[in-house]
C-alpha positions in Angstrom: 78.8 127.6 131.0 77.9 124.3 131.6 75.2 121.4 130.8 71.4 122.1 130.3 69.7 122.4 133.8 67.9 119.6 133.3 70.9 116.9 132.9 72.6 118.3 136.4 70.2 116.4 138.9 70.4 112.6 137.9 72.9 109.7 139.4 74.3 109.5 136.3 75.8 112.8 135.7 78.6 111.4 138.3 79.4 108.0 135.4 78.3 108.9 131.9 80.5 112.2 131.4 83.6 110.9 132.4 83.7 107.5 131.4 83.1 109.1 127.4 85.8 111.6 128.8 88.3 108.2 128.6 86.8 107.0 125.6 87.6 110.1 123.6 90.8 111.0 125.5 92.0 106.8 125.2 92.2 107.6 121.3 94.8 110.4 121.7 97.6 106.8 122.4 97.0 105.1 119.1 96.8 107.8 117.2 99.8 108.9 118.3 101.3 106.1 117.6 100.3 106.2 114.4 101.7 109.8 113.7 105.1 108.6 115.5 105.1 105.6 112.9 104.5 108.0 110.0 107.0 110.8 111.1 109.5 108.2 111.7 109.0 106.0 109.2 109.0 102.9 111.1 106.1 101.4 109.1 106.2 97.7 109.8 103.2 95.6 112.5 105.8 96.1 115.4 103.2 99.4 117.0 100.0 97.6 116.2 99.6 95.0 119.0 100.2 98.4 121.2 97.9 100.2 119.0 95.0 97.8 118.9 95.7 97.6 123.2 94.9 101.0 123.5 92.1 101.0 120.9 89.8 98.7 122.9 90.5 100.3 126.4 89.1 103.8 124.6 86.4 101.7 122.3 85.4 100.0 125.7 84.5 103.2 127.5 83.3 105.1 124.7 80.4 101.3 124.2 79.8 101.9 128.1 79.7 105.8 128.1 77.4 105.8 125.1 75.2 102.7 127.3 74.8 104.9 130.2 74.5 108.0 128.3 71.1 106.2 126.1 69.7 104.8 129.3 70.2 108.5 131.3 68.5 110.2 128.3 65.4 107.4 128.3 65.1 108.5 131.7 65.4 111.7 132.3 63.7 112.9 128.7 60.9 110.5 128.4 62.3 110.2 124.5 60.5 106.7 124.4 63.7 105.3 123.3 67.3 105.0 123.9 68.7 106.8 120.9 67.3 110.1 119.2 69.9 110.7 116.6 70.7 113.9 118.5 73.6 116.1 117.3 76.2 115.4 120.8 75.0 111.3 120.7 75.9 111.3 117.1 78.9 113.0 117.9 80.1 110.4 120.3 78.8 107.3 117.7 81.2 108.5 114.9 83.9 107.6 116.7 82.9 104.5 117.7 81.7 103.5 114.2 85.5 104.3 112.8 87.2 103.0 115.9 84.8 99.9 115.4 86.1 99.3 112.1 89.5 99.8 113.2 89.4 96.9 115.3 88.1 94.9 112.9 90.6 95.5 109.9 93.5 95.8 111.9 93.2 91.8 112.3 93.8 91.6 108.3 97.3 93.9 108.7 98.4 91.4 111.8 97.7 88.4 109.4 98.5 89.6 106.2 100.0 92.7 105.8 97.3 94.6 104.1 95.1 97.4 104.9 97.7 99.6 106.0 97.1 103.0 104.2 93.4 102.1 105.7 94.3 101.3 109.1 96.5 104.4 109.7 93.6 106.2 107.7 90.7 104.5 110.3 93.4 105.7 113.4 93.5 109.4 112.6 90.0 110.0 111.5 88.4 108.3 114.9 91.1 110.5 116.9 90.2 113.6 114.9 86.1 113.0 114.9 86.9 113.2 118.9 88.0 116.7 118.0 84.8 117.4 115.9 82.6 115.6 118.7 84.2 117.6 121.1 83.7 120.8 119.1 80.3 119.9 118.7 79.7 119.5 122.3 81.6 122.4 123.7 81.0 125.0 121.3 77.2 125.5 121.3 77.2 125.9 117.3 74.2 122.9 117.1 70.8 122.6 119.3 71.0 119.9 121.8 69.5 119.1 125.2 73.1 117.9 125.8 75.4 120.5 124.4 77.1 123.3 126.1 75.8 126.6 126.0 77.7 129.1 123.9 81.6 129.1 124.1 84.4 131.1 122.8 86.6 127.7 122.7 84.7 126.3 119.5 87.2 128.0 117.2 90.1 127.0 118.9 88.2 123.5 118.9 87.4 123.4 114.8 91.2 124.8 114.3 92.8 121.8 115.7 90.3 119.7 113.9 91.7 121.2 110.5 94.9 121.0 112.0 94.9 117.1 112.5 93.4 116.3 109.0 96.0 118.5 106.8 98.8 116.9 109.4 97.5 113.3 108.7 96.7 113.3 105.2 99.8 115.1 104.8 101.8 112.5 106.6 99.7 109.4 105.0 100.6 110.7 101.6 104.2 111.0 101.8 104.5 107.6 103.5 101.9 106.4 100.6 104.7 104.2 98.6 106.5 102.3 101.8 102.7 101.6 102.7 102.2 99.6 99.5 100.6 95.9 101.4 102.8 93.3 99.8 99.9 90.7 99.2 96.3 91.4 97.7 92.9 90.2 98.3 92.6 86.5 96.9 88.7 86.1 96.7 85.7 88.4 98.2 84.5 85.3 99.0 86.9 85.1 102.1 87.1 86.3 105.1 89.5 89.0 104.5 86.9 89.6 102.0 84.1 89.9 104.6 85.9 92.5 107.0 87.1 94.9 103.7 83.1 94.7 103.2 82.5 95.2 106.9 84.5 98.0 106.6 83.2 99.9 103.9 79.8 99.6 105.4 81.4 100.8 108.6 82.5 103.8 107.0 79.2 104.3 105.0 77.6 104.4 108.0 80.0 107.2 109.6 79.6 109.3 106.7 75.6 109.1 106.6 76.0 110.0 110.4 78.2 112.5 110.1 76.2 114.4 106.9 73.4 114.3 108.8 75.1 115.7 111.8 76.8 118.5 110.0 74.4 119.6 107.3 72.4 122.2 108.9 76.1 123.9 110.0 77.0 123.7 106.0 73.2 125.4 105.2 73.8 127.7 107.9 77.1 129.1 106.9 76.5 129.0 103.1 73.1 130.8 103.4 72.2 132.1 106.5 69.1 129.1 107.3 68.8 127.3 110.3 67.5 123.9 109.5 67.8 120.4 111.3 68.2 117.0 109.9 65.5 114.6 111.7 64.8 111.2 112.5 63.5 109.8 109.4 66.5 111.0 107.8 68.9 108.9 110.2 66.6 105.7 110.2 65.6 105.4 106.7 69.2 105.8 105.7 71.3 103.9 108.3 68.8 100.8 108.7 70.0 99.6 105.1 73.8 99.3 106.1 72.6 97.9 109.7 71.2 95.0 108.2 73.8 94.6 105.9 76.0 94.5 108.8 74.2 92.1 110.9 74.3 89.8 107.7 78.0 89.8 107.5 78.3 88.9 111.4 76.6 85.6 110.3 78.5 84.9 107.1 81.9 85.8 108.0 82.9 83.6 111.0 82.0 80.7 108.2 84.4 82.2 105.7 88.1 80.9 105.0 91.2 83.2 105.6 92.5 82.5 102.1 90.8 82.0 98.9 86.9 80.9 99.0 84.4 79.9 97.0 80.2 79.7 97.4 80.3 76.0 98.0 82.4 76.1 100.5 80.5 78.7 102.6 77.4 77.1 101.3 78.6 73.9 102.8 80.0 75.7 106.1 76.8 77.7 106.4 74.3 74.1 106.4 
């Protein structure tokens, strides 16, 4: 088994694999450290500097692997574009949508102490969509010009993928009460505010991804139809939180830590 003909006979088959290879395997520290501070209860900022460390060494090759990846695809396929909302580059994105928010919220927990329950939650789920990207990949179960062809390893693949979600949400909520953040959020009009916001629209962008990347293997095992999930799905549904994203990189740098108001940013913003 191996990759499509095709995707053999290009420079970059030497660069894009393995650099995504980091990217996904980098995750494996943090999370770990996250489980470690779970199982052993030590549930204070001490592991986070670590954490976030080893978060941008894996976000940082997963943005490069995912680069070289678009521009191999542009020229080798002729797609016309970089991105094609292909099952195996969607695959790669989730994660870097989830560990993207990570690195964003775990600034609020450094400062304030908040977001903890999300943080660990952010953590686990970009470690455990490498599981599912991976599965994706290796397993043969979607149509892709990237994927794999057909391997017996996808069970053992979508196993340990159940495996990490029943530990983690198992873990998160028997930790649930020591994770209580001490403080609360003062104003939305903050810029504690703006990164809770930027999360959410972080993860509402994940989950459109990931429906879309998924659905025809729900319609497929419920009734027996093979269907895919196209473009116009993807962009008419993901273009909405992009902007709204793009919006909040302007307005949030002019937002106070503490409690805001409209003037201020008004005033900040002239």
């Amino acid at each position: 088994p191996g990759p499509t003909p095709l995707l053999q006979n290009h420079v970059l088959m030497a660069f894009h694999p393995p650099v995504l290879y980091l990217g996904y395997v980098g995750f494996t520290v943090p999370f770990a450290l996250a489980v470690a501070s779970l199982a052993t209860g030590r549930l204070g900022e001490g592991w986070l500097l670590e954490a976030r460390r080893w978060t941008l060494v894996a976000w940082g090759c997963l943005t490069v692997g995912i680069f070289l990846g678009a521009w191999w695809s542009y020229e080798v396929l002729g797609w016309g574009g970089y991105w094609a909302w292909d099952p195996v580059e969607n695959a790669s994105f989730l994660p870097w949508l989830t560990g993207t928010a990570y690195l964003h919220s775990v600034m609020v927990q450094e400062r304030q102490g908040m977001l903890r329950v999300w943080n660990l939650s952010l953590l686990c789920s970009t470690f455990a969509l490498t599981i599912l990207g991976t599965f994706i990949t290796r397993s043969g179960v979607l149509e892709s010009v990237h994927a794999f062809t057909e391997s017996g390893i996808g069970p053992l693949l979508l196993g340990f993928f159940a495996l990490v979600v029943a530990t983690t949400v198992g873990l998160i909520a028997w930790r649930g009460d020591a994770l209580r953040a001490p403080g609360s959020i003062e104003s939305p009009v903050s810029r504690t505010g703006a990164f809770l916001a930027n999360n959410l629209l972080f993860g509402a962008f994940a989950f459109v991804v990931l429906l879309g990347t998924v659905f025809p293997l729900l319609v497929e095992a419920a009734r027996g139809d093979r269907i895919a999930v196209g473009n116009p799905y993807f962009e008419r549904m993901t273009m909405p939180v992009g902007f709204a994203l793009l919006f909040l990189m302007a307005v949030a740098p002019a937002l106070p830590w503490g409690r805001g108001t409209t003037e201020v940013l008004s005033a900040r913003l002239r």
